[in-house]
Residue frames as qw, qx, qy, qz and C-alpha x, y, z in Angstrom:
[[0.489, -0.360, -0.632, -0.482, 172.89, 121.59, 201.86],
 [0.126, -0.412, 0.401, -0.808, 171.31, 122.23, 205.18],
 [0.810, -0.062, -0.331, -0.480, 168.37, 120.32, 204.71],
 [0.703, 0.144, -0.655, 0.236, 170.43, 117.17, 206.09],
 [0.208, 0.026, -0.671, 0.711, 171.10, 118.64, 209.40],
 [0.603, -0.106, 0.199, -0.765, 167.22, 120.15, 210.31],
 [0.768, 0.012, -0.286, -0.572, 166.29, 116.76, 209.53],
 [0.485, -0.423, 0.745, -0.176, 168.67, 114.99, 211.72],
 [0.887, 0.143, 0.419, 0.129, 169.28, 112.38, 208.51],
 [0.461, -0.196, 0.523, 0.690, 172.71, 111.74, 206.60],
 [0.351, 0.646, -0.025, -0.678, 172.72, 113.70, 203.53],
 [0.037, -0.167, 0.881, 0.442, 172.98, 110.73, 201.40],
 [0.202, 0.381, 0.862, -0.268, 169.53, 109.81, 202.74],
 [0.346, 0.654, 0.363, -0.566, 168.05, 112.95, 201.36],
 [0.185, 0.439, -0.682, -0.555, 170.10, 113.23, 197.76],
 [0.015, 0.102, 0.957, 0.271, 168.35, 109.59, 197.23],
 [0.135, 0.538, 0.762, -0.335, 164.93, 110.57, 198.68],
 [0.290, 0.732, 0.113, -0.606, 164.84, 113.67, 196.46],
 [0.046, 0.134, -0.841, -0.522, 166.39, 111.28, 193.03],
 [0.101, 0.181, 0.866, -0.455, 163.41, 109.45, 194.51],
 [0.304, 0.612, 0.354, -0.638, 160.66, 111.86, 194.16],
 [0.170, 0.449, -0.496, -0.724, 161.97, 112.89, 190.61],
 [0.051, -0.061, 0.973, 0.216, 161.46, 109.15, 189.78],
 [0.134, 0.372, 0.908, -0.140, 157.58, 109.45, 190.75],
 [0.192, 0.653, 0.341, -0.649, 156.24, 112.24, 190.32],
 [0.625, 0.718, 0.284, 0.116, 154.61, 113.21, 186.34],
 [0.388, 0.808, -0.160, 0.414, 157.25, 116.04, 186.32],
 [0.495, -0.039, -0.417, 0.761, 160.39, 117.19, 188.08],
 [0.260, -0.847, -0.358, 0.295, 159.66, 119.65, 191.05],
 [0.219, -0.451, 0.225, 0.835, 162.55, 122.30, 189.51],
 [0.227, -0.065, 0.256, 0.937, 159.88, 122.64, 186.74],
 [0.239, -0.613, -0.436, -0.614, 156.96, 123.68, 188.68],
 [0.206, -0.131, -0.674, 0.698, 158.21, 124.40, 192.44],
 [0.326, -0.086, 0.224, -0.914, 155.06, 126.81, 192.99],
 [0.668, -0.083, -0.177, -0.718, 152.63, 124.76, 191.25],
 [0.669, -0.235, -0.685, 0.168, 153.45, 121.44, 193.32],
 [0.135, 0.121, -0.559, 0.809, 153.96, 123.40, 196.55],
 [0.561, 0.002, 0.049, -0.826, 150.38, 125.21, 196.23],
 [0.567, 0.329, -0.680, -0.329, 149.51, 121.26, 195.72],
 [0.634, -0.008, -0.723, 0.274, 150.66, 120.05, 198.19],
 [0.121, 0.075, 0.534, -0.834, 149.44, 122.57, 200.90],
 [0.487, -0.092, -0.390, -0.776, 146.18, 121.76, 199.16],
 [0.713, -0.170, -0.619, -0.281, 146.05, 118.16, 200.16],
 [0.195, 0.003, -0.666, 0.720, 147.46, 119.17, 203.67],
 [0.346, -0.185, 0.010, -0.920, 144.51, 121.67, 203.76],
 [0.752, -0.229, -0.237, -0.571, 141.78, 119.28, 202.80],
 [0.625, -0.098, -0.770, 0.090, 143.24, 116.21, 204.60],
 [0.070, -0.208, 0.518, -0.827, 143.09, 118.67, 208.11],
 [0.496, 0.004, -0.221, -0.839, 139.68, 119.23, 206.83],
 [0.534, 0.168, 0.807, -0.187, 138.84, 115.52, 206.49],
 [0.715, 0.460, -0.191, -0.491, 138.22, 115.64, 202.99],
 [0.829, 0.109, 0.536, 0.112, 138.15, 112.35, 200.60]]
């Protein structure tokens, strides 16, 4: 897992932060990786923007 080292945090930290996510989110991200991604650059987009 690479992830651990670009992020300069133990790789327990991320295995829990990404159990984590699973825990909140309506679905798991392995079964819609595009349509959360596109999602999430959305609310990046509009928050740049200043949208509400």
């Amino acid at each position: 897992m690479p992830t651990p080292g670009r992020l300069h945090t133990h790789r327990n930290t991320v295995v829990r932060r990404l159990g984590r996510r699973d825990e909140l989110l309506p679905r798991r991200v392995t079964d819609d990786p595009v349509g959360i991604g596109a999602a999430l650059h959305l609310l990046a987009w509009r928050g740049a923007r200043g949208g509400r």
